[in-house]
C-alpha positions as CSV (number, residue, x, y, z in Angstrom):
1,X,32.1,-80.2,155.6
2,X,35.9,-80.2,154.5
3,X,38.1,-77.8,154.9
4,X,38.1,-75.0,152.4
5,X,42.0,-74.9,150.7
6,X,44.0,-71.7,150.6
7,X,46.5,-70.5,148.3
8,X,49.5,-67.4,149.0
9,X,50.0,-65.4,146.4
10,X,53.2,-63.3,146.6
11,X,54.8,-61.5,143.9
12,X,58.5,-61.0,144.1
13,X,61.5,-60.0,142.1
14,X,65.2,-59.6,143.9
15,X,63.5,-60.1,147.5
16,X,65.8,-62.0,148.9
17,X,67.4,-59.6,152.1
18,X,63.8,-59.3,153.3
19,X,61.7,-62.8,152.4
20,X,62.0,-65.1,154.8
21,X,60.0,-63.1,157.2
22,X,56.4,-63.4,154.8
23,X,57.4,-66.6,154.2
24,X,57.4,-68.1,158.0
25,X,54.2,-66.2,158.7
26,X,52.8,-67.8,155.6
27,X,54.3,-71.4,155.5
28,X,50.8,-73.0,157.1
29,X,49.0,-71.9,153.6
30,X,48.0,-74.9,151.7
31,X,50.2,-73.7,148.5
32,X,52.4,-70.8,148.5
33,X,52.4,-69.9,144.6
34,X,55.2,-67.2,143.8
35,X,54.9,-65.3,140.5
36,X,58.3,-64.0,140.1
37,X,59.8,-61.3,137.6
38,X,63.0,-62.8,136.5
39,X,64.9,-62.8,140.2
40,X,68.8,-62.7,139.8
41,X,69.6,-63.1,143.5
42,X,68.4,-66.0,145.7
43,X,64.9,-65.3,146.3
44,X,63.9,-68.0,144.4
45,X,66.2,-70.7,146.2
46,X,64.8,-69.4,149.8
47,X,61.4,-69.8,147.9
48,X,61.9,-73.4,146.9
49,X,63.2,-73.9,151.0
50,X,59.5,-73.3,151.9
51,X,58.0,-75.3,149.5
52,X,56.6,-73.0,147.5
53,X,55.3,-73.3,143.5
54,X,57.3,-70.6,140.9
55,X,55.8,-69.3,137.9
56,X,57.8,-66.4,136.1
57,X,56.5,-64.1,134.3
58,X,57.5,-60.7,132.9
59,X,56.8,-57.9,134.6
60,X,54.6,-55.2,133.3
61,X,52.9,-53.5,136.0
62,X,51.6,-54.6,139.8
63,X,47.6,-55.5,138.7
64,X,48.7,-57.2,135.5
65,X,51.2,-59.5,137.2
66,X,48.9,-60.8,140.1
67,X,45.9,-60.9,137.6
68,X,47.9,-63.5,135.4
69,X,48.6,-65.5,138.5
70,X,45.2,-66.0,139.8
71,X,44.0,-68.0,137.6
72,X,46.9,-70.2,138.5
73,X,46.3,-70.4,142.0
74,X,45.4,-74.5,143.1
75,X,42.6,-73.3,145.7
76,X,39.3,-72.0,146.4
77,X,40.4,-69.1,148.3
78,X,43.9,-66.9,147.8
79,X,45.6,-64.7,150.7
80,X,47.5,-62.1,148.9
81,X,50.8,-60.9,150.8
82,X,53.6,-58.4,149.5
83,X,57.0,-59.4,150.3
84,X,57.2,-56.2,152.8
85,X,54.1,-57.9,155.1
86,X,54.0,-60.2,157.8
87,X,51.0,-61.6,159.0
88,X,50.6,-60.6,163.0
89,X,49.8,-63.4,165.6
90,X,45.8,-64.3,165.4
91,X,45.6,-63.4,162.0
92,X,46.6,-67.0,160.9
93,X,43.9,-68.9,163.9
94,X,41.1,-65.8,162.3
95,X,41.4,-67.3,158.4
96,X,41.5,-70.7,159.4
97,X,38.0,-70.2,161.0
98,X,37.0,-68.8,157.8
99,X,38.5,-71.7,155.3
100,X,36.8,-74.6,158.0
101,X,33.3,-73.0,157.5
102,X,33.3,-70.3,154.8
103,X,30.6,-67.7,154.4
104,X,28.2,-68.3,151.8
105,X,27.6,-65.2,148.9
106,X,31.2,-63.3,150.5
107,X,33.4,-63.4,148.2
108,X,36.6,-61.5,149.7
109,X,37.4,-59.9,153.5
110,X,39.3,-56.5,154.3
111,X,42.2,-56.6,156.2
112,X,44.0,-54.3,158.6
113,X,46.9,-53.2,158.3
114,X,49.7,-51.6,160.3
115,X,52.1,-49.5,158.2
116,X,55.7,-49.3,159.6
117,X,57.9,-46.3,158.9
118,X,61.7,-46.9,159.9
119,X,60.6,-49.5,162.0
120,X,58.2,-48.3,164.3
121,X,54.2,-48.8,163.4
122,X,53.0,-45.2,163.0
123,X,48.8,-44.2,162.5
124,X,49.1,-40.9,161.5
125,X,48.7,-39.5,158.6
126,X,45.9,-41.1,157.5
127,X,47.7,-44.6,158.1
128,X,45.3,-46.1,160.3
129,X,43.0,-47.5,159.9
130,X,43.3,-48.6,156.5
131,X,41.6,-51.8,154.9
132,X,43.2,-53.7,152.0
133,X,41.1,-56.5,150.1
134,X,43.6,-59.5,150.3
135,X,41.8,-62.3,151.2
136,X,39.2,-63.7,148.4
137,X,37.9,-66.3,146.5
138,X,39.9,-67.0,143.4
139,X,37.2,-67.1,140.5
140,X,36.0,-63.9,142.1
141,X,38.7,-61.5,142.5
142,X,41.0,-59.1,140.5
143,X,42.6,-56.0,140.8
144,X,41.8,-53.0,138.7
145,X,43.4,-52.0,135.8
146,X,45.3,-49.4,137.4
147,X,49.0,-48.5,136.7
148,X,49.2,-48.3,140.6
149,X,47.8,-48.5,143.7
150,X,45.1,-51.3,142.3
151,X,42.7,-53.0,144.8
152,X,40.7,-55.9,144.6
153,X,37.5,-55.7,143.7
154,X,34.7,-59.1,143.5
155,X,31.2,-58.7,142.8
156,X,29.5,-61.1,146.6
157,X,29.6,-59.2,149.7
158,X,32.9,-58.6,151.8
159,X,33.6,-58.5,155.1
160,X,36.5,-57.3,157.6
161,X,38.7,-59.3,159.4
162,X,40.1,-58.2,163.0
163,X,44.0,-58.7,162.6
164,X,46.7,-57.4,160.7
165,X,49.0,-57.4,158.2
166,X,52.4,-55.6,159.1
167,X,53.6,-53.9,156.2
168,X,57.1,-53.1,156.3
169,X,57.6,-51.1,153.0
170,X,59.4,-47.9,154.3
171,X,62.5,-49.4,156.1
172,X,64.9,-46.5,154.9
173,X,65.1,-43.2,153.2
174,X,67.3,-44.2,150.4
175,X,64.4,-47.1,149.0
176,X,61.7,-45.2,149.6
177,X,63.1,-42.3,148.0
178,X,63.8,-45.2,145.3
179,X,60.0,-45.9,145.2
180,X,58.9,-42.8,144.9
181,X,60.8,-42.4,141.0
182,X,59.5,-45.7,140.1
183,X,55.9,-45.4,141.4
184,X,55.6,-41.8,140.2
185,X,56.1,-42.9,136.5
186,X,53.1,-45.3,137.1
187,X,51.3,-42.9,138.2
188,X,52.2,-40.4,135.3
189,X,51.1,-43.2,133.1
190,X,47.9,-43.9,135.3
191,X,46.7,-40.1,134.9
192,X,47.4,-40.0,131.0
193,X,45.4,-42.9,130.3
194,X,42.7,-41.0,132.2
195,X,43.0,-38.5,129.9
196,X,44.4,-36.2,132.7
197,X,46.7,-33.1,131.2
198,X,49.8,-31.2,132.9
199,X,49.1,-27.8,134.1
200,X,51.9,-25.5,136.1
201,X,49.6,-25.0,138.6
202,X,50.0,-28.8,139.7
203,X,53.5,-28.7,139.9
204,X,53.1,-25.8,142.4
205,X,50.0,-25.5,144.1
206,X,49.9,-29.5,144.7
207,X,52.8,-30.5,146.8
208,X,52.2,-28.3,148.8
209,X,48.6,-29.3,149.3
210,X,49.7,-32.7,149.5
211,X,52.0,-31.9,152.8
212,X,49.6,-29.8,154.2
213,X,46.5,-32.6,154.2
214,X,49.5,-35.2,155.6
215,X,51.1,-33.2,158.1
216,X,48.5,-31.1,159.5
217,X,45.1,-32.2,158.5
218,X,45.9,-36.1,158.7
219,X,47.4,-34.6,161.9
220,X,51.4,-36.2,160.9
221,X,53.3,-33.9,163.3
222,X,52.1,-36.2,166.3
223,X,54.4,-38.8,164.8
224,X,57.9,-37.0,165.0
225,X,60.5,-37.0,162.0
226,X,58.6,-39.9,160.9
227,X,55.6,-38.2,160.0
228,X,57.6,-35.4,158.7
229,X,59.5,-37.8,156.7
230,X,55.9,-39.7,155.0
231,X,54.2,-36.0,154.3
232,X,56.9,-35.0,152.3
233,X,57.3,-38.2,150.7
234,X,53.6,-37.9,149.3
235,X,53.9,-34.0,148.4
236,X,57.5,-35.4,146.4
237,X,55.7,-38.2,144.6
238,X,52.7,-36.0,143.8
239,X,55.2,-33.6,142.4
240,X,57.1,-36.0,140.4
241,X,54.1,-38.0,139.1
242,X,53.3,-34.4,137.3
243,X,56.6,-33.8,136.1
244,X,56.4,-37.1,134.6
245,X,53.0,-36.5,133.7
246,X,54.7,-33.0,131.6
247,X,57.7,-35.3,130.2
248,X,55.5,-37.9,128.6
249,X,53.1,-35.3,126.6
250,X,56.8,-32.7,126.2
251,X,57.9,-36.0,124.4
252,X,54.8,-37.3,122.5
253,X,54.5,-33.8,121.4
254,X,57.9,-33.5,119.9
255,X,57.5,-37.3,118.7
256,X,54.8,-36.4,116.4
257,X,54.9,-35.7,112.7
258,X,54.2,-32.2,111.9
């Protein structure tokens, strides 16, 4: 039996002070298909370096984006990596396995993933373990239709995979602080179109909450500042997500014709 092929999918827009390190961990894919969002810097000339396929494509939300790509993926099976993630050694030598005699009936495989806050891996707060469905068959997986935070989901059975992906998303206070207004208005959008409605209470009671199950529950004061740093990052975004939540209903409401 032949090989099974295996396509990267990584989304980018404006990546180009952080890409290169996806990109060596990834160059032994069999394509490397990059679905960009209009880049103005060089991310799509350090792209092209590696050999990789462009498509463009405008960008709505996170699911949408890598759902139109999919389909255009050349092989059987598709890796999907952010361009904050790094695959760790082994992982590469554990897929390959995988592709040179895959599973029948699974359709997709968890993998780890070690989250790193201001560059040191950290496993409080509920940060590990944590699973992530990245690598899958292409006719069988899509994310959800989710504003944010979508997963994969494929209808065979799925198994976990031992090594990691290094996820390098919080690598200073200014963008994550950056990530929290942008991800919060998905998320405001995300609870409307669940029909969810502001209360007071949530813009109170919550954050606090919110800290409390990071910090002490999820047992975040073992990892320093660091943990200090990520509960109050989640109590701020559930915060704003609400207040976003408010502004969008405070404006429909005065939008509408009386």
């Amino acid at each position: 039996m032949s090989r099974a092929r295996i396509s990267v999918l990584l989304p980018t827009f404006n990546n180009a002070e952080i890409i290169r390190r996806v990109l060596d961990s990834v160059h032994w894919a069999d394509e490397i298909l990059v679905v960009d969002s209009f880049s103005t810097d060089e991310t799509l000339n350090i792209c092209r370096e590696y050999g990789a396929r462009i498509i463009q494509h405008e960008y709505i939300q996170s699911a949408r984006q890598k759902n139109w790509a999919i389909p255009q993926c050349a092989h059987e099976w598709v890796l999907q990596v952010d361009t904050d993630e790094e695959m760790e050694p082994g992982l590469r030598e554990e897929i390959e396995a995988i592709l040179d005699d895959p599973p029948a009936n699974v359709d997709g495989f968890l993998v780890p993933f070690k989250h790193h806050i201001l560059g040191q891996w950290v496993r409080a707060c509920g940060l590990y373990p944590e699973y992530h469905l990245r690598l899958f068959r292409s006719a069988a997986g899509r994310f959800e239709d989710k504003e944010v935070h979508a997963h994969v989901r494929v209808p065979g059975e799925v198994r976990t995979l031992k090594h990691h992906l290094l996820h390098y998303g919080m690598n200073s206070i200014s963008k994550q602080l950056s990530n929290v207004d942008r991800y919060s208005r998905y998320q405001a959008d995300e609870l409307r179109k669940r029909g969810k409605r502001f209360h007071w209470s949530q813009a109170i009671v919550r954050p606090v909450v919110v800290f409390a199950y990071y910090y002490f529950w999820k047992l975040g004061f073992t990892a320093g500042y660091r943990g200090l740093l990520y509960s109050s990052l989640n109590a701020t975004y559930d915060l704003w997500a609400h207040a976003k939540l408010w502004e969008l209903e405070a404006f429909s409401l005065s939008a509408s014709p009386k």
